[in-house]
C-alpha positions in Angstrom: 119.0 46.6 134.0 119.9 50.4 134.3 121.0 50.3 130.4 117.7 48.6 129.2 115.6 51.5 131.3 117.4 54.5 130.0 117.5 53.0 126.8 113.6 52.6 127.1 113.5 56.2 128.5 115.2 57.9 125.6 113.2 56.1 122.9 109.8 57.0 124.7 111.2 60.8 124.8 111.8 60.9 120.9 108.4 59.1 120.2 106.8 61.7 122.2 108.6 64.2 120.0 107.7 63.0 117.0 104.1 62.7 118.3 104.0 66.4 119.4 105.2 67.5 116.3 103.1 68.0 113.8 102.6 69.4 110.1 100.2 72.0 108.2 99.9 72.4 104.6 97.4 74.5 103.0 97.5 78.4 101.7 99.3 81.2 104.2 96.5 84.1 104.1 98.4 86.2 106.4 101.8 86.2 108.9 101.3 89.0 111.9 103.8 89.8 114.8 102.8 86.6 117.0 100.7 84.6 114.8 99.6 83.2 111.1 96.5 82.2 109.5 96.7 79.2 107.2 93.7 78.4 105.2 94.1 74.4 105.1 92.1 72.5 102.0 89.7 69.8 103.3 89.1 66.5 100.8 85.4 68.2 100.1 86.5 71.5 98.6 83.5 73.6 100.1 85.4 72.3 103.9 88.7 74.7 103.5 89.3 76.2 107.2 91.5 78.7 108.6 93.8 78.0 111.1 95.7 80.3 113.3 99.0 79.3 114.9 101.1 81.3 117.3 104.5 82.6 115.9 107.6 83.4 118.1 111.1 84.9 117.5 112.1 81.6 117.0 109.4 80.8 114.2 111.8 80.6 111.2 110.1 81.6 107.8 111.9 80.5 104.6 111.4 81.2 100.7 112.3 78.2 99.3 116.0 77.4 100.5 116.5 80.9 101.5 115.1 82.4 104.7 112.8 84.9 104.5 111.6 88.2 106.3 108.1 88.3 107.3 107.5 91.8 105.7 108.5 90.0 102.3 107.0 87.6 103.1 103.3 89.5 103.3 104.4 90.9 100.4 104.3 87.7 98.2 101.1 87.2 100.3 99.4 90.3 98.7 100.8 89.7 95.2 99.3 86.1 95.5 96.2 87.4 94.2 93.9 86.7 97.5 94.3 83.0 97.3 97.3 83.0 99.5 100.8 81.1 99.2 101.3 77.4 99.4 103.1 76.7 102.6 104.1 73.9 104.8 104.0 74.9 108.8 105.7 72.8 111.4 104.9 73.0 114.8 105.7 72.0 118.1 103.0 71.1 120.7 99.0 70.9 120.0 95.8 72.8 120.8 96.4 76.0 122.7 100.2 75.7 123.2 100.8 74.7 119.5 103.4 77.1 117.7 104.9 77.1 114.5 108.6 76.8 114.4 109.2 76.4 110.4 107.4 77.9 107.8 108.4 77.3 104.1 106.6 78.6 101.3 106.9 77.8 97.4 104.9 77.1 94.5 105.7 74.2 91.6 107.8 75.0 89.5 106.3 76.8 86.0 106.5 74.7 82.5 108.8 77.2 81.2 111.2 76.4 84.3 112.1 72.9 83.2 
């Protein structure tokens, strides 16, 4: 009966992971020393919002494969021409205590690439 519980137990402890994880993709307008504004794109265009999510020193920020400093980082940011850069935020947690602990950044690939 012991086994069946903590078997129970750990299952219900990775759920909840899962369930307080959660991902944000849109356009990163901006990455400051404890936070990051993401503009995310609604299905009706004239909906976009931003979104500001906590950073920490564990927040790990990555240029495609390779990670990425956050002062390069802002500076793809300015050379993206106002729009922003597509990115894809994880985070841990929601509403207040939500934080981002991966962002990755990239673009599709250019015609002349292939």
């Amino acid at each position: 009966m012991r086994r069946v519980f903590s078997g129970a137990l750990v299952g219900l402890v990775l759920l909840a992971g899962l369930v307080l994880a959660d991902d944000h993709r849109g356009y990163l307008k901006s990455v400051g020393p404890n936070k990051l504004t993401l503009t995310v794109e609604a299905k009706d265009k004239d909906k976009d919002k931003d979104v500001e999510i906590k950073t920490n020193a564990d927040t790990k920020f990555f240029g495609g494969k390779d990670a990425i400093s956050t002062a390069d980082l802002n500076q793809l940011i300015k050379g993206s021409e106002g729009k922003g850069l597509r990115a894809l935020v994880r985070t841990k947690g929601s509403g207040p205590s939500e934080v981002a602990t991966e962002v990755r950044v990239g673009g599709r690939r250019s015609k002349e690439g292939k």
